[in-house]
ZAKOL-333167 format. One line per field, with one value per residue (C-alpha): x, y, z; chain; residue in three letters; residue number from 1. Coordinates in steps of 0.2 Angstrom, whole numbers. Example, Ala and Ser with C-alpha at 12.3 -4.5 7.8 and 13.67 -1.06 7.14 Angstrom:
REM residues 2
xx	62;68
yy	-22;-5
zz	39;36
mol	A;A
type	ALA;SER
seq	1;2
This chain:
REM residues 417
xx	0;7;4;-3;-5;-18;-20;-34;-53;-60;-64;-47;-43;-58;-57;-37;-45;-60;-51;-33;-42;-47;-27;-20;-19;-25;-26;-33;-29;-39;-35;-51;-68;-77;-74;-77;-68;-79;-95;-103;-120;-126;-143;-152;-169;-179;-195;-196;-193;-179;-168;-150;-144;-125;-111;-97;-98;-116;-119;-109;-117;-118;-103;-86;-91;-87;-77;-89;-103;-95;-91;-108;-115;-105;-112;-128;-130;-143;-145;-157;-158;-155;-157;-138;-141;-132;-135;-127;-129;-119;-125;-115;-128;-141;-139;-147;-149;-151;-146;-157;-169;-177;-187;-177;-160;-173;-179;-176;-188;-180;-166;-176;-171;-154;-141;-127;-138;-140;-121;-116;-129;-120;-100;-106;-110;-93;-84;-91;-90;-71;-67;-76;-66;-48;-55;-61;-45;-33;-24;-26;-12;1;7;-9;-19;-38;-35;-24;-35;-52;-40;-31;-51;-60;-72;-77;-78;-96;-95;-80;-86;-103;-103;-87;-74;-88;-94;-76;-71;-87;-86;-65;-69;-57;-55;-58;-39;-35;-46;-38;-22;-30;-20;-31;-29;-36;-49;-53;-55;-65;-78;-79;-79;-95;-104;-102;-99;-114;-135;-140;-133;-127;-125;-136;-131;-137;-136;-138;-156;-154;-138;-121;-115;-127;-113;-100;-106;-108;-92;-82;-92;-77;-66;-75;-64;-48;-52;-44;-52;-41;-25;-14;-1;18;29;31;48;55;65;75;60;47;40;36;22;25;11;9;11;30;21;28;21;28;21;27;20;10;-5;-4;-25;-22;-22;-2;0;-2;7;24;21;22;34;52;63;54;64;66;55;43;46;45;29;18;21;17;0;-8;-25;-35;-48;-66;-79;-96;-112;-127;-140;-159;-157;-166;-156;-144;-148;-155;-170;-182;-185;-187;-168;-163;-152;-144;-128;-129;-114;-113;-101;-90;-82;-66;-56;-45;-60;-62;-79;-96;-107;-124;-130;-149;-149;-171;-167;-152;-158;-177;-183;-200;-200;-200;-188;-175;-158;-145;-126;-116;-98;-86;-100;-102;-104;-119;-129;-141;-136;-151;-153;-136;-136;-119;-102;-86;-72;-68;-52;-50;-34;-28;-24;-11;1;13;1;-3;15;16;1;13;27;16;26;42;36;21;27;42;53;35;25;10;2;-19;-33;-41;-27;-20;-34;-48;-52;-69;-75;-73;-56;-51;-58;-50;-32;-36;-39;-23;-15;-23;-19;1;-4;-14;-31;-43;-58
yy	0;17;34;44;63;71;87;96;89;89;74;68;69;62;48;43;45;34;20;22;23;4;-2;13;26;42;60;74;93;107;122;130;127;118;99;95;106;110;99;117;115;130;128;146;151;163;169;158;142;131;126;118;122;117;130;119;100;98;84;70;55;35;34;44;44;24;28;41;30;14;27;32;15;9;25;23;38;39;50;61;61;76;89;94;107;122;140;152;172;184;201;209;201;196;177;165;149;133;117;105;100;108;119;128;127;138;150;165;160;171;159;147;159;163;157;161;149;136;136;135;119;112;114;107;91;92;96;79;69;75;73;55;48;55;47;32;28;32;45;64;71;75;93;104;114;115;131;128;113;124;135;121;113;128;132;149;161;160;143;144;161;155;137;127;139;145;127;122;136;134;116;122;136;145;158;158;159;146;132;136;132;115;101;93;76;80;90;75;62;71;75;58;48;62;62;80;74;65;74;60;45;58;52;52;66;66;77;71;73;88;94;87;88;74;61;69;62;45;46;52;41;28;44;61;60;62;76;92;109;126;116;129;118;131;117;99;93;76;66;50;47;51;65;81;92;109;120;138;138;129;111;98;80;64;55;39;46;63;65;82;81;100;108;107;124;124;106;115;131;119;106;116;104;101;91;97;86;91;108;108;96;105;123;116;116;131;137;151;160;162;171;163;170;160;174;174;187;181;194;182;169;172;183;169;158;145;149;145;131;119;132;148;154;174;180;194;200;199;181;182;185;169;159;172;155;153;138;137;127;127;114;104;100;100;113;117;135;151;161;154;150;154;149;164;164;180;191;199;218;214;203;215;216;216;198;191;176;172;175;163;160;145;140;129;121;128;115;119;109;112;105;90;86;88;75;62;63;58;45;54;62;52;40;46;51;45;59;56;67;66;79;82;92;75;74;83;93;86;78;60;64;68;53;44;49;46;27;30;35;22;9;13;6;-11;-1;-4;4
zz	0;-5;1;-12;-14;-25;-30;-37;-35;-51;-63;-65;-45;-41;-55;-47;-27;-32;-38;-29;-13;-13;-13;-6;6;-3;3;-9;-8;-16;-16;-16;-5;-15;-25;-42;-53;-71;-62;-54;-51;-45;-33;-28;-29;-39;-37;-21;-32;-32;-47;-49;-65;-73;-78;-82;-87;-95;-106;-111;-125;-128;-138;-134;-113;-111;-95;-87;-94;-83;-69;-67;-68;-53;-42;-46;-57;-71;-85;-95;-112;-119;-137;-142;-155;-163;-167;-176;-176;-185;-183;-196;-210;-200;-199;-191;-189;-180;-186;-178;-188;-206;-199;-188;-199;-210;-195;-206;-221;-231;-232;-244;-257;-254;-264;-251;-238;-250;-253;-235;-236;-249;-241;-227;-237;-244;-231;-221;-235;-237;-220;-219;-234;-226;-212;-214;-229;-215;-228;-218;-223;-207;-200;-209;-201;-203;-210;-222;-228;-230;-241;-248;-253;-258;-243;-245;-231;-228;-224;-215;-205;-203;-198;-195;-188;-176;-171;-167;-157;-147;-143;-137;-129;-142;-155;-172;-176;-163;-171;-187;-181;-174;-183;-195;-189;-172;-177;-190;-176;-166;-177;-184;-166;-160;-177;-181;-199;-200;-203;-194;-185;-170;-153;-142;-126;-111;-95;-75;-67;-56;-61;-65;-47;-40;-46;-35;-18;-22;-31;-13;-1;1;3;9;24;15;3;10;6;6;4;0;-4;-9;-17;-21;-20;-25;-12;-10;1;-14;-15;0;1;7;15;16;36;32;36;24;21;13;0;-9;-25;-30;-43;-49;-56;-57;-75;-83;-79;-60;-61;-65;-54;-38;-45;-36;-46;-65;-74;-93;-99;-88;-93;-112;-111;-95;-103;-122;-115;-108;-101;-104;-95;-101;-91;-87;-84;-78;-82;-89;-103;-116;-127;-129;-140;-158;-161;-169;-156;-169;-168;-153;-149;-136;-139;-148;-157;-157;-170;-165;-180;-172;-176;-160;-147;-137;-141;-136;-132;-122;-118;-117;-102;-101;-117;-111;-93;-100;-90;-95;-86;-87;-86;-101;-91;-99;-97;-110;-111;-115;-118;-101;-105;-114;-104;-95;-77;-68;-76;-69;-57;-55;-63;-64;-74;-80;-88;-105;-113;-129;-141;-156;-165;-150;-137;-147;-151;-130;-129;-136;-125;-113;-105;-103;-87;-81;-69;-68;-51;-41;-51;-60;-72;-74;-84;-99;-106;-111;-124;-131;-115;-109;-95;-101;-105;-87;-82;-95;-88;-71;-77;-84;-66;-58;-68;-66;-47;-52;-50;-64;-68
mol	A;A;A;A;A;A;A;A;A;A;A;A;A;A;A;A;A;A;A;A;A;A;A;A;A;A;A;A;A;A;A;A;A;A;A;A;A;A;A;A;A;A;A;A;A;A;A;A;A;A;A;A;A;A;A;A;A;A;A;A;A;A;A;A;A;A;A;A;A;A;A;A;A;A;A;A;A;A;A;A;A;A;A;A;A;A;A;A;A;A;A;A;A;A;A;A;A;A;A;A;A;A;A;A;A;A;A;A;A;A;A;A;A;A;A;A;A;A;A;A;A;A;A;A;A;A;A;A;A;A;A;A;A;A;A;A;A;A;A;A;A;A;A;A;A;A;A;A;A;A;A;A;A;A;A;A;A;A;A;A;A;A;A;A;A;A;A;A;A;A;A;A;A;A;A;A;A;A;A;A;A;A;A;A;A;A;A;A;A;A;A;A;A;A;A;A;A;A;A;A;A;A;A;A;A;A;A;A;A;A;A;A;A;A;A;A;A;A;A;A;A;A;A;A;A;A;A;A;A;A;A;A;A;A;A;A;A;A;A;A;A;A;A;A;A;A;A;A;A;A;A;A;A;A;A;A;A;A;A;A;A;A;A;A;A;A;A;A;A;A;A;A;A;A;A;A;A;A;A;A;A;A;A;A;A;A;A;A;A;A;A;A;A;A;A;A;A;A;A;A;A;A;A;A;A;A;A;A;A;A;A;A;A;A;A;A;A;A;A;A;A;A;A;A;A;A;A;A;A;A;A;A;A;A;A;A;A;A;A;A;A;A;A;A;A;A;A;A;A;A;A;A;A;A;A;A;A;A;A;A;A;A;A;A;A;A;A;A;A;A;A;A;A;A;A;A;A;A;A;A;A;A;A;A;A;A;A;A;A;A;A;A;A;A;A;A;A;A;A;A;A;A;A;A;A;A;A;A;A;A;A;A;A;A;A;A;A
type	UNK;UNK;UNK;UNK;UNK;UNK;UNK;UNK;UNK;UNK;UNK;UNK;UNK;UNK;UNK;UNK;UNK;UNK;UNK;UNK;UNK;UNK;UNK;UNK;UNK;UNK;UNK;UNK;UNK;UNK;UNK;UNK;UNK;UNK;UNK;UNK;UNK;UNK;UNK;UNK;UNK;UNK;UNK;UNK;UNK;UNK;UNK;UNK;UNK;UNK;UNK;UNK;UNK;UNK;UNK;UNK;UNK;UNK;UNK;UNK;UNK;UNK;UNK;UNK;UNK;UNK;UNK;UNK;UNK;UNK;UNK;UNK;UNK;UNK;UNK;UNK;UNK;UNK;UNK;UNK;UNK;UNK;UNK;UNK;UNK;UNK;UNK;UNK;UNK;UNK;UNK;UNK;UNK;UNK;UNK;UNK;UNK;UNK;UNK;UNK;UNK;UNK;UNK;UNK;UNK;UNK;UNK;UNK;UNK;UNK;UNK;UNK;UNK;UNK;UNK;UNK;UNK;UNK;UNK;UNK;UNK;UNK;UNK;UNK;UNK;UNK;UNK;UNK;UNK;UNK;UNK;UNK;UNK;UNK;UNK;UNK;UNK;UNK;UNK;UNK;UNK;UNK;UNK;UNK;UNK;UNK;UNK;UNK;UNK;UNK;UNK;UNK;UNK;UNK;UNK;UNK;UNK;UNK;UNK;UNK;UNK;UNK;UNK;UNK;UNK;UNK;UNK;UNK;UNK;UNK;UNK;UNK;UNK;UNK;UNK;UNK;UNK;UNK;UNK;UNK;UNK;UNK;UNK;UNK;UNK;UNK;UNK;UNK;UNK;UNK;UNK;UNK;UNK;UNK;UNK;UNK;UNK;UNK;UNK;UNK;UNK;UNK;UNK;UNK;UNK;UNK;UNK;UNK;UNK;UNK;UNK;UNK;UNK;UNK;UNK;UNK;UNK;UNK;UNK;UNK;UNK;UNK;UNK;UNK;UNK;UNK;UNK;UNK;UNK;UNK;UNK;UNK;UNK;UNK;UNK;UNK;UNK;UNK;UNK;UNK;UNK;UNK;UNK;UNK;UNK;UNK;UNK;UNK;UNK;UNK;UNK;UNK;UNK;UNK;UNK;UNK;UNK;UNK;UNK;UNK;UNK;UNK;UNK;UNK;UNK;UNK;UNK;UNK;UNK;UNK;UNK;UNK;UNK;UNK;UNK;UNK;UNK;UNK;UNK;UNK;UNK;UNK;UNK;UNK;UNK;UNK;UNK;UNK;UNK;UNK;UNK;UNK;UNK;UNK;UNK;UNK;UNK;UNK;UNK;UNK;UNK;UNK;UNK;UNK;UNK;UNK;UNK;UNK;UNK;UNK;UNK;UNK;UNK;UNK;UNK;UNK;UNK;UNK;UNK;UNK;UNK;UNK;UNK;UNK;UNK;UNK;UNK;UNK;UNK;UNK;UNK;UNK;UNK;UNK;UNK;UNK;UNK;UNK;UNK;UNK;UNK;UNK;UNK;UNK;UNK;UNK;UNK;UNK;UNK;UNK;UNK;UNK;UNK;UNK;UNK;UNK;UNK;UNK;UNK;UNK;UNK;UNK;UNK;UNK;UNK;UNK;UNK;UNK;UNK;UNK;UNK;UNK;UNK;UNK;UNK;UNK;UNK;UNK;UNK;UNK;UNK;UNK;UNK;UNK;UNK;UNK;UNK;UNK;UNK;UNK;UNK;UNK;UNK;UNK;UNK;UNK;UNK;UNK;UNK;UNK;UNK;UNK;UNK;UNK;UNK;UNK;UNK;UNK;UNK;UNK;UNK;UNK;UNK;UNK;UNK;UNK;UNK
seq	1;2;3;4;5;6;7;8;9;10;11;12;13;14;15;16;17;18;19;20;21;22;23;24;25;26;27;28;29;30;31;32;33;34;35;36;37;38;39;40;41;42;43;44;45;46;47;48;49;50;51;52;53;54;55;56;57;58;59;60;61;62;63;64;65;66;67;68;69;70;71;72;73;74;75;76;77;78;79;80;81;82;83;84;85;86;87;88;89;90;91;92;93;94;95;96;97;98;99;100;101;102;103;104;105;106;107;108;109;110;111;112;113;114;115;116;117;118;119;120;121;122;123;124;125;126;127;128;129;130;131;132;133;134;135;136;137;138;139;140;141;142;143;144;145;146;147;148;149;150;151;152;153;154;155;156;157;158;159;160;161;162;163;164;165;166;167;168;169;170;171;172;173;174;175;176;177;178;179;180;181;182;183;184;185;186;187;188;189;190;191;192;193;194;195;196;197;198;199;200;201;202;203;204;205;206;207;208;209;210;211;212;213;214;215;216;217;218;219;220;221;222;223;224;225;226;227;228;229;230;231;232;233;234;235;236;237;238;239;240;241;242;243;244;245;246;247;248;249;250;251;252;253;254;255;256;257;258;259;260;261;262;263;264;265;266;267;268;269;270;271;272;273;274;275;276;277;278;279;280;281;282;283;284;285;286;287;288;289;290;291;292;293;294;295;296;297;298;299;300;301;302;303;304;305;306;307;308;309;310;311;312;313;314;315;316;317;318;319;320;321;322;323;324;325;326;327;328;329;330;331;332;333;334;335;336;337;338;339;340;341;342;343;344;345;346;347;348;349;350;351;352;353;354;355;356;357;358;359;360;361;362;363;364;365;366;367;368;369;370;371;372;373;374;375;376;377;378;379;380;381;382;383;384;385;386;387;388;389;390;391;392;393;394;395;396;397;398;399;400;401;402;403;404;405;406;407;408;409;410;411;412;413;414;415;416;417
């Protein structure tokens, strides 16, 4: 049996606690008040009614969440099936539209005779048929961007503008000219393995009954007592002993081995002695902060309400503004209500105050071909000098990716899944 530090609470900590925590003597620090990470459910009351409504991890489907999915099924947990649909408004022209279904991916009738419209119908077509047959012939090409293959294919700036850049940068949190610098491959896989390149045949998504955060307690029963809150930890340093904890009162700790389920950034602020391989690979793969607004401005999602949409993609005009996204969270968690809640994303200054709930911010890893070069050399730190690296960073970024590396983790000390 091993005495195991893990820092940092969300999916990924908790993933490594949950399953280490049977062999093992685990003890988990966060930093904040608060467990869970990205899982944020925020309960309050308005009007004098309850609600609980998500403003991080939301919904998660059938096919890409098989570690989550078994996760949840040894808790207990069930889930809610749910409508994962997109919008797009750019306000410089006057589009909208929402892709669901025929109706509303015509909400602005006027489309029906619009050439331009019908093109961005049609490049759609071809860009999933073109991505489908790289995919599926194992031939995309290696070190191109997504933005040099639109150019490279002749997808015209209406389509990229108004559909894919903008569906992208919202599922990553990112800029427009972030995802274009997305390695092709990547971004490939991904849309293939969630059906994004596919009219019909999608996934189906789901979302939990009453909020995201009812998995969190069954998932720390075995454990609650050895998470630590407001554990401000100054330093890890690596011994011939394993590994020390240093606290901000000068308190130190021993550890055989050390999780850092913290993003990559944090990991190497508190490592005192990185190696350069920890160096290079940690800092190849950044954060960046986006503000979140749980609000009930209805102003934020498209005009037509035939428009509106799981998530609403707002156009800024400006390529290098992070991702202006509201979730329609009345449609994700079924919430047949009134008001509208909405979750909106770097757009603060124009929600209307008075309509505010809550603010956070949220930080997102940036993927490029740096980070994704950095993904591969995964091996050359984890493990190593009784460090262990875990989070969704070493992936796509999502929920089932965190919990994916914290299988990972465990299974480096014989715990499965």
């Amino acid at each position: 049996m091993k005495k195991v530090a893990i820092i940092g609470s969300g999916i990924s900590g908790l993933t490594s606690a949950y399953l280490l925590n049977k062999h093992h003597n685990v003890q988990v620090f966060e930093i904040n008040d608060y467990i869970g990470g990205h899982t944020a459910t925020i309960d309050f009351e308005l009007d004098e009614k309850p609600y609980s409504i998500d403003t991080g991890f939301i919904v998660f489907n059938d096919k890409t969440y098989p570690n989550f999915l078994k996760l949840l099924s040894q808790i207990g947990i069930q889930k809610q099936p749910t409508e994962m649909s997109f919008s797009v408004t750019n306000p410089a022209t006057g589009l909208e539209y929402n892709g669901n279904n025929l109706n509303t991916l015509f909400a602005q009738r006027r489309n029906i005779a619009n050439p331009r419209f019908w093109s961005l119908i049609s490049q759609i077509l071809k860009f999933n048929k073109l991505c489908k047959a790289l995919y599926d012939s194992n031939s995309i090409p290696v070190k191109l961007s997504l933005g040099e293959f639109l150019d490279d294919n002749g997808f015209n700036d209406y389509f990229c503008q108004n559909y894919i850049l903008p569906m992208a940068a919202a599922i990553w949190s990112s800029s427009l000219n972030q995802v274009k610098q997305f390695e092709l491959s990547f971004f490939i896989r991904f849309f293939y393995n969630h059906g994004l390149l596919n009219i019909q045949d999608r996934p189906q998504w789901y979302v939990i009954p009453g909020g995201s955060k009812s998995y969190i307690k069954p998932l720390i029963n075995d454990f609650e007592d050895k998470i630590h809150l407001n554990a401000n930890i100054q330093a890890v340093t690596r011994n011939s002993d394993g590994v020390e904890l240093t606290f901000e009162n000068n308190r130190t700790e021993q550890f055989d081995d050390v999780i850092f389920a913290c993003h990559s950034d944090q990991a190497l602020k508190l490592l005192s002695d990185p190696t350069e391989n920890e160096k290079a690979i940690l800092s190849a793969m950044p954060y960046v902060n986006n503000e979140v607004v749980l609000h009930t401005d209805k102003a934020m999602l498209p005009k037509r309400e035939l428009a509106w949409a799981s998530w609403n993609y707002l156009l800024s005009g400006d390529e290098d503004a992070l991702a202006s996204v509201t979730y329609n969270m009345n449609i994700l968690q079924g919430l047949d209500v009134e008001p509208t809640f909405c979750v909106t994303l770097n757009k603060t200054d124009a929600i209307n105050p008075e309509k505010i709930i809550r603010k956070f911010n949220y930080t997102h890893p940036v993927f490029s071909t740096e980070s994704q070069k950095a993904q591969l050399q995964r091996d050359t730190i984890c493990g190593k000098h009784n460090t262990h690296f875990a989070g969704a960073y070493w992936y796509n970024g999502f929920h089932e990716d965190g919990v994916r590396s914290g299988v990972d983790v465990a299974k480096r000390f014989g715990c499965e899944l």
